[in-house]
N, C-alpha and C positions, 0 to 999 in steps of 0.2 A: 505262097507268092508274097515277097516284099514289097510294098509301096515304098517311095521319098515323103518323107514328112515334111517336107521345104513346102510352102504355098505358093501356090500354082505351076509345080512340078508332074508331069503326070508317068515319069520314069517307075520301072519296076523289073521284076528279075527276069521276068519270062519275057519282054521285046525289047531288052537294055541289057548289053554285053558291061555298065558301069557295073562298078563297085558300091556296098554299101555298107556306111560306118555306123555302127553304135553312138548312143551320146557316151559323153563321159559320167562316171557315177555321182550320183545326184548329190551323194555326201562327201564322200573320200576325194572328188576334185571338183568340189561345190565352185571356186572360182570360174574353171574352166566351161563348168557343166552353165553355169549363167551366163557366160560370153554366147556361147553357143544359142542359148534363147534370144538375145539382146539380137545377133545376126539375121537371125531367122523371124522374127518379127511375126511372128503367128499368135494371133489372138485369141480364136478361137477355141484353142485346148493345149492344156500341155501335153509333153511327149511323155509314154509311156515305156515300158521298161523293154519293148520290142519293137521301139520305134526306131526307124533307118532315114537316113541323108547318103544319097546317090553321091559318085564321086565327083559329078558334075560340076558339083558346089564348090570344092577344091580345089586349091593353085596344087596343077601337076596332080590331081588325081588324088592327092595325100591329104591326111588329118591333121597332121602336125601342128598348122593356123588355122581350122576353123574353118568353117563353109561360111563364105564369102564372096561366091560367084551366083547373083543373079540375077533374072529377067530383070528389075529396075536399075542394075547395075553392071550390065554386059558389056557397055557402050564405053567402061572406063576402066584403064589400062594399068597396072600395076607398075610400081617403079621399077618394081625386079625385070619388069620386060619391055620396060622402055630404054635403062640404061644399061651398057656393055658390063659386064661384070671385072672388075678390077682386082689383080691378085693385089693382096697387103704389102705391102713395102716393112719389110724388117726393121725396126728400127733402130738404131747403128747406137743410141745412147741411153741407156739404161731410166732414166727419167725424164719427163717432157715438163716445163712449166703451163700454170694455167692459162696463161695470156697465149701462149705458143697454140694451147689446144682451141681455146677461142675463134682465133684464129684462122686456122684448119676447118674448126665446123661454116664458119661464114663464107670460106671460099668457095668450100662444096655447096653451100645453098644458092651461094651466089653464078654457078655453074650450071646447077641445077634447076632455077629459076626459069628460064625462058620455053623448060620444057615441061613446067607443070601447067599447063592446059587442062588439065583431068585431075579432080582428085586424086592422092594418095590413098595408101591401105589404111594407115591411121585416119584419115579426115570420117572416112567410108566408118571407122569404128565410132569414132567419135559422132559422127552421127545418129547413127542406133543408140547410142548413149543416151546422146538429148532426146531422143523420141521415148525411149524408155523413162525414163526423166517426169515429161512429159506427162506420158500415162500415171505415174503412180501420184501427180500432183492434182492432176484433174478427178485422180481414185480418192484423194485424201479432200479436197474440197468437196467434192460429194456426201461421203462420211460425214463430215460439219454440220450438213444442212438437214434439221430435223425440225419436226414440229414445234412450234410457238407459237402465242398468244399473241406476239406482235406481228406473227405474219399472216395470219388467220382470217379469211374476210368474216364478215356476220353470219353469213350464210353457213359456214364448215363451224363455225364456234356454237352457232345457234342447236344446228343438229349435235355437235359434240358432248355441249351442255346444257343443250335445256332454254340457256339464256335468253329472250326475247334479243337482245342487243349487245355489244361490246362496252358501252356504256355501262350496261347491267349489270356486266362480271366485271368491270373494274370498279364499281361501286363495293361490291363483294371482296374485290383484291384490296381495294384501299384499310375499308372496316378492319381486313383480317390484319394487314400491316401491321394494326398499331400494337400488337402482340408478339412482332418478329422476334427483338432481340430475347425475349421470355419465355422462346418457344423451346418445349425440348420434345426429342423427339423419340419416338416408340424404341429404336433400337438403341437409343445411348451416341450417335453417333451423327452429325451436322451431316447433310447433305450441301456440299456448295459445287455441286456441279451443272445442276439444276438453279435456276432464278424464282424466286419465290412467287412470280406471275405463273410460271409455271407447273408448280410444284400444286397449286389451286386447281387449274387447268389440268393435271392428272387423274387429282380425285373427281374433278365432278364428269369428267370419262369415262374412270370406273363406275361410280354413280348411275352415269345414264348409260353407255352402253355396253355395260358390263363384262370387257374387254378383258384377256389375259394377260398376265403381268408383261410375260414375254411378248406380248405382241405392241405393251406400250414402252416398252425396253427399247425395240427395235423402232418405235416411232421418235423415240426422245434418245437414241445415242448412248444409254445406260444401262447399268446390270440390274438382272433380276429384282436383287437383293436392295436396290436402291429405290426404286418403284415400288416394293413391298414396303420400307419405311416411310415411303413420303404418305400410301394412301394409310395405312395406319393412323399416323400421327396426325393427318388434314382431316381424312371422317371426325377426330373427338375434337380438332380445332372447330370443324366448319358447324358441327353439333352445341358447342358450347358457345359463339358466338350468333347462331343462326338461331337455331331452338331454345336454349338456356335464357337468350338474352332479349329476343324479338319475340315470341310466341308464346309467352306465360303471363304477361302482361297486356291488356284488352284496352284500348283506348276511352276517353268519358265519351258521354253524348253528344258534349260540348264540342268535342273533334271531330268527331262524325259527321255533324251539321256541316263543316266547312267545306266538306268536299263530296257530300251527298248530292246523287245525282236528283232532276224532276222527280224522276217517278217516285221516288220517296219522298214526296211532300205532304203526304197522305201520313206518311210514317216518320215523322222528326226525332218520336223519341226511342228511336229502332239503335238500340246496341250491338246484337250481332245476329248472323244470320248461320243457322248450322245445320250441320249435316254427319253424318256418318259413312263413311266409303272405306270397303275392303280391300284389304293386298293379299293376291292367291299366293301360297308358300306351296311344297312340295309335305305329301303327306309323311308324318313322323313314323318310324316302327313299332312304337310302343301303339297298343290298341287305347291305352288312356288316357295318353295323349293324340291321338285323333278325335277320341270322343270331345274333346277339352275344345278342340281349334277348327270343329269342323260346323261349319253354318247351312243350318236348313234352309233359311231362307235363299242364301247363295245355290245352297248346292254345291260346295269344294271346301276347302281347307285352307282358312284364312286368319290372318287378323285385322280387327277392326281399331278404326281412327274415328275423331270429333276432329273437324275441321269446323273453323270458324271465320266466316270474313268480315270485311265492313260493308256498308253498305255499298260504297264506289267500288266493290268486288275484289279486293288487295287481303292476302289471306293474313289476318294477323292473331289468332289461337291454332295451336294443333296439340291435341292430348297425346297423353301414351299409348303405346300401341297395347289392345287385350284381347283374348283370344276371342274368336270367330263363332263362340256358341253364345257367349254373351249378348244381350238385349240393348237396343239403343237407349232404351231408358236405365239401365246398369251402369252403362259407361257414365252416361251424367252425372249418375249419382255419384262413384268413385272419381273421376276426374276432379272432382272439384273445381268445374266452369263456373257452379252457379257461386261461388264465393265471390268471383270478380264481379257479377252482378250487384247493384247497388237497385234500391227504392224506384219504382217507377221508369226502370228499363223494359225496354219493350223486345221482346224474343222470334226472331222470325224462324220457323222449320215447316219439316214436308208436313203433311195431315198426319201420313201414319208416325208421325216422332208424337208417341205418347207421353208427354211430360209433364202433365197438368198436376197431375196428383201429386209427386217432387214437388212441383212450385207453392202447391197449395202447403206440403208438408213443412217447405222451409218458411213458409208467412207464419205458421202457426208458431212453431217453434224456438223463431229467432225474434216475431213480435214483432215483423217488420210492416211497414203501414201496408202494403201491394204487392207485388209478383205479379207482372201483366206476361203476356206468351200468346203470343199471333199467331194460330194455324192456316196455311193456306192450302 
């Protein structure tokens, strides 16, 4: 049984003595085959290779023009069947001038005027035109509209990245700026299709929710291959400006004081306060490298950081990352935190950060007058 693929036709072979036409081939009379859609105004699906239009839709039944007869447009009359059909008049002189033919067409319209009341066949096309029109412009403004940093409340930026505020990451976009025109990037090749607010906004995405290339392709309007450059290149920017440049350097005591809260009044000549905290990875194949990264204490397989803050709780050390069997007092000692310690700093950590003996080690050693270290 054939259905009409016309919308809201509900003709078909078995209770309709119509006819029903094929489209035209999709390739080989591609003009013809898109007027036919442009007509038909169906949105929900295209036609398929056994899709039919009743003859209902055709002036006289025939294919010839296109299905052009329906419910929104029944009501309006074709010129062929409003005016008498007129045989051609031979014309007696083998050439007509242009002004002659000018002429000619303004009397006919001028004749013809008082009985277009109704659209024409043409206006009828022209108008599917513009709605087709229409749609692909409102399809192409959509496409446009993708994530950015400037349209982002706090709310969707915060969860995105991390960032407590908009303020926050733009302090982060500004710092990174001043290295723009210097920047070069992983694959050899400038991304300018992307805005450098943005291109920030991707990695710390990746970063924090660890998103597929392709699914921030499709958030940001771009290829694969362009998202894979930009987090590349931004991890070793955001790493060399973020870690390189703020986190290997520990501010005096004298700075601290300024913005130390009460409860450290007790504690004035408190330099930092540290800790150690692991990040679970996934376990390695080799059994010797599990043995290496895997922590008793935890229970999983991990590596371990020294984080360090100020007293006003603003994180300003963080060591390298070493594997997960290692000891918190190992880490101190290879890190090299206590170098930034200067004479009569005061060290705040948990009970069990056993570090005394280090501290004692380095007095001895370096002949310095103290090594003080606060366990709480």
């Amino acid at each position: 049984m054939v259905h009409c693929f016309a919308t809201g036709c509900d003709h078909h072979s078995e209770s309709h003595t119509c006819k029903f036409y094929g489209f035209p081939h999709k390739i080989k009379k591609k003009e013809e085959y898109q007027r036919w859609i442009r007509l038909i105004r169906r949105k929900d699906r295209e036609p398929g290779n056994h899709s039919r239009i009743c003859s209902c839709h055709f002036r006289d039944g025939k294919n010839s023009a296109g299905p052009e007869i329906y419910t929104r447009n029944a009501d309006k009359l074709f010129l062929s069947e409003r005016l008498p059909r007129k045989r051609k008049k031979q014309s007696t002189t083998q050439s007509t001038s242009v002004h002659d033919m000018v002429q000619a067409i303004r009397a006919k319209e001028e004749e013809a005027l008082p009985l277009q009341e109704k659209p024409l066949t043409s206006e009828i096309i022209l108008e599917a035109e513009l709605y087709l029109a229409k749609r692909e412009l409102e399809a192409a403004q959509y496409q446009r509209t993708h994530y950015s940093a400037s349209t982002l409340t706090t709310y969707v930026l915060r969860m995105e990245t991390g960032l407590p505020t908009k303020e926050v990451f733009q302090i982060v976009v500004n710092y990174a700026s001043r290295f723009k025109d210097s920047l070069s990037y992983y694959t050899g090749w400038r991304v300018e299709s992307i805005s450098f607010e943005d291109q920030i906004l991707i990695t710390l995405m990746k970063l924090r929710q660890n998103y597929t290339n392709l699914h921030i392709a499709q958030l940001f309007s771009c290829s694969v291959a362009t998202i894979s450059n930009v987090v590349t290149t931004f991890v070793h920017v955001l790493h060399n400006i973020l870690f390189d440049d703020l986190m290997t350097n520990i501010p005096s005591r004298e700075k601290n004081k300024l913005c130390s809260p009460s409860s450290f009044s007790m504690f004035t000549s408190c330099r930092i306060v540290i800790d150690c905290t692991d990040i679970e990875i996934a376990a390695p194949s080799l059994m010797s490298q599990q043995n290496t990264i895997y922590s008793n204490y935890r229970g999983m397989n991990s590596f371990k950081v020294i984080v360090g803050v100020a007293p006003n709780a603003v994180i300003m050390y963080v060591s390298k990352l070493y594997p997960g069997s290692i000891s918190d007092k190992e880490i101190v000692k290879q890190s090299g935190l206590m170098n930034h310690i200067a004479s009569d700093d005061l060290i705040l950590a948990d009970k069990e950060f056993l570090i005394q003996d280090i501290v004692f080690f380095w007095e001895h050693s370096s002949l310095l007058t103290e090594w003080k270290i606060h366990c709480q």
